[in-house]
N, C-alpha and C positions, 0 to 999 in steps of 0.2 A: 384409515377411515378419514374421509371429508370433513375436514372443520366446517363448521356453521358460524361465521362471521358474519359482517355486514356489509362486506361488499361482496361475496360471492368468491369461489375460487377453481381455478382450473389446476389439469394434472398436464403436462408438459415431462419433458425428459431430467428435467432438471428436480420434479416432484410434485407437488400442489404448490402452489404460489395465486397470491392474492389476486382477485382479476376486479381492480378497480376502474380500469379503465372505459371500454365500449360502450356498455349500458351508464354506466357513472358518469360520462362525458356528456349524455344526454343536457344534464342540468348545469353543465359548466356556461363561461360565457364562449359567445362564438368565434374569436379569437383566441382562445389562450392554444390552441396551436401555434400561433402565428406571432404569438409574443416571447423573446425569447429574449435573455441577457445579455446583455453585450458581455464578453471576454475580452480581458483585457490582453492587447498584443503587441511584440516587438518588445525588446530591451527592458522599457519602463514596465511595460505588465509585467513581464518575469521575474520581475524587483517585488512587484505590489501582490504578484502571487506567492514570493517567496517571504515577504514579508507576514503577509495574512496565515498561511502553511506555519511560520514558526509561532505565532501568538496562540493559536488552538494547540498545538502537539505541545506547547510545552505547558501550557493550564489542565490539557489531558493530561498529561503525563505527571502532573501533580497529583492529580486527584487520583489515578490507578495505584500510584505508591503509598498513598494516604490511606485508601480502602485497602490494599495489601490486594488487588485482584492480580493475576499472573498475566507478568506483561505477554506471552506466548497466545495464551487466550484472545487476551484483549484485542492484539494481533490479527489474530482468526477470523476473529467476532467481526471487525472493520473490512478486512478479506472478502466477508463474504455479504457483506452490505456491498461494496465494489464489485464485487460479483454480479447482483441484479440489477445494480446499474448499466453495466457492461452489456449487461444481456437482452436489458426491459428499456429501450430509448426512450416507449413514454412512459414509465417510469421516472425518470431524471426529470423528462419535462414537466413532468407533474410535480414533484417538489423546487424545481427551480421557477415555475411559473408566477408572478406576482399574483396573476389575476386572479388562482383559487386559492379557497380562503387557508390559514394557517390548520385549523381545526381541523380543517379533511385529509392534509396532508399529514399531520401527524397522527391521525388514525391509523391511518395506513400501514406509518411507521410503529405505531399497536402491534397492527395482525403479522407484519413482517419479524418483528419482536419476538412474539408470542410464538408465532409458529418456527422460530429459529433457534431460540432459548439463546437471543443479543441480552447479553446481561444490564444490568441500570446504567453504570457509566457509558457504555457505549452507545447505547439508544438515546442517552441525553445528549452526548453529541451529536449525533445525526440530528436530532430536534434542533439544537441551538446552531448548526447549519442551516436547517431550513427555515428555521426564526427569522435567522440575519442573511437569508440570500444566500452564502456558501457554498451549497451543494457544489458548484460550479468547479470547490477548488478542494472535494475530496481526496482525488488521487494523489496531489503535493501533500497535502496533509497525512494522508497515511504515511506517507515514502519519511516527512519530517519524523512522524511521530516514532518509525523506527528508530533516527539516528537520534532523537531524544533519550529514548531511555534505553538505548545501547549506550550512550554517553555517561549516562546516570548508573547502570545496572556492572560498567564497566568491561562491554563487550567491543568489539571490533568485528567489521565485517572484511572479511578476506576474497578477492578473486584469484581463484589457482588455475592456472592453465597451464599443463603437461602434453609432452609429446603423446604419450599414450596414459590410458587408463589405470588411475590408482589403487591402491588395493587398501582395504578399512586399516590394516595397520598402518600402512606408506599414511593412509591422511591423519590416523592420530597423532604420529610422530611429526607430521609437516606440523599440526594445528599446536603441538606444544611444542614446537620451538618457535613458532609466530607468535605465540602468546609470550615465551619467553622474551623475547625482541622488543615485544610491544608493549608488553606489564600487563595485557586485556586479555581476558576471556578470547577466545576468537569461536567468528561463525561465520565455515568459510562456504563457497560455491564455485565448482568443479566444472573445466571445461578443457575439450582437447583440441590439440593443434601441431598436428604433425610436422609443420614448419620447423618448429623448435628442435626438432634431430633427437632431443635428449633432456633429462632435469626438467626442472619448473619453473614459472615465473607468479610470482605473487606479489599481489596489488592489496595494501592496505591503504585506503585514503588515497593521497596523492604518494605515497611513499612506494616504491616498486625494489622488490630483493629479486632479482634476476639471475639465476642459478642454471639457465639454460646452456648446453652445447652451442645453441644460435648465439646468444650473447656472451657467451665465452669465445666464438669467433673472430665478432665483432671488433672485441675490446684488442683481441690478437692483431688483427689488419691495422685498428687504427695504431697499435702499439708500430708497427710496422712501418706503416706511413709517417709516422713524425721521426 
């Protein structure tokens, strides 16, 4: 059934989603197309992106442990705000826009809310993004907020890539003995690469336990060469 909101709503592949834009643009100013943030770039922006990315994920990530909400949800929840982003470009520019007012934009972020079931903590961020101009720098902020409270929850993220396809026992016994290694939780993700002839190579952080045929050759030649 059609929700009844206040800006109207269309069905698209993805479901109903809010249609604040076309008819809503009408009463915008007539540049807020054309006004858009600057992004900051090169070396020093990546600093001041990564800087800003860690001051939200780790004040988030206070507050989801404080309300006891499940950081997996939380997760979700930010996922799939990223998602309409991704999908609705004016969407973004409508909440990154100075020109329109705060008040229309976090309406918006209302019916998105409401029609998503984005729990309070989440939705407040997204607000306090587009309070303070952010939106720009959602995606680092998700990416931080994972290693926040993997850091905090005492998880590790693992890349495993094998010559062929692993079977659920092969990964539980990879993922407890990475855990064992590592003293974390692990949450790994699975990729293949025939190159390798044989075994696995797995990547925690900067740390790499290379268990492969191909790197067991390697270390043979260079044994060889010296």
């Amino acid at each position: 059934m059609q929700p009844t909101l206040l800006w109207g709503w269309r069905r698209n592949r993805f479901g109903w989603m809010p249609r604040p834009i076309r008819r809503w643009c009408a009463s915008l100013p007539d540049n807020w197309r054309r006004r858009r943030m600057d992004r900051p770039a090169g070396r020093a922006g990546a600093k001041i992106m990564a800087s800003v990315a860690s001051v939200y994920a780790r004040a988030f990530a206070d507050v989801i442990l404080d309300v006891k909400l499940d950081a997996g949800q939380a997760l979700t929840e930010l996922r799939t705000v990223q998602a309409l982003l991704a999908q609705s470009g004016e969407l973004r520019r409508v909440w990154e826009n100075p020109a329109i007012p705060v008040e229309q934009k976090r309406g918006l972020l209302d019916a998105i809310a409401e029609r998503d079931r984005i729990s309070s903590p989440v939705r407040n961020l997204v607000a306090v993004l587009i309070d303070h101009q952010r939106v720009k720098f959602f995606d680092p902020i998700i990416r931080q907020v994972q290693k926040e409270l993997d850091a905090r929850l005492g998880f590790a993220e693992a890349d495993v890539t094998s010559a062929r396809e692993l079977g659920e026992s092969e990964k539980r016994a990879l993922e407890s003995r990475v855990g064992t290694l590592t003293g974390k939780k692990v949450r790994a993700r699975y990729e293949q690469d025939t190159s390798l002839l044989g075994g696995v190579v797995v990547r925690v952080g900067s740390t790499i336990y290379d268990g492969s045929v191909k790197g067991q050759l390697e270390k043979i030649r260079e044994a060889i060469r010296a």
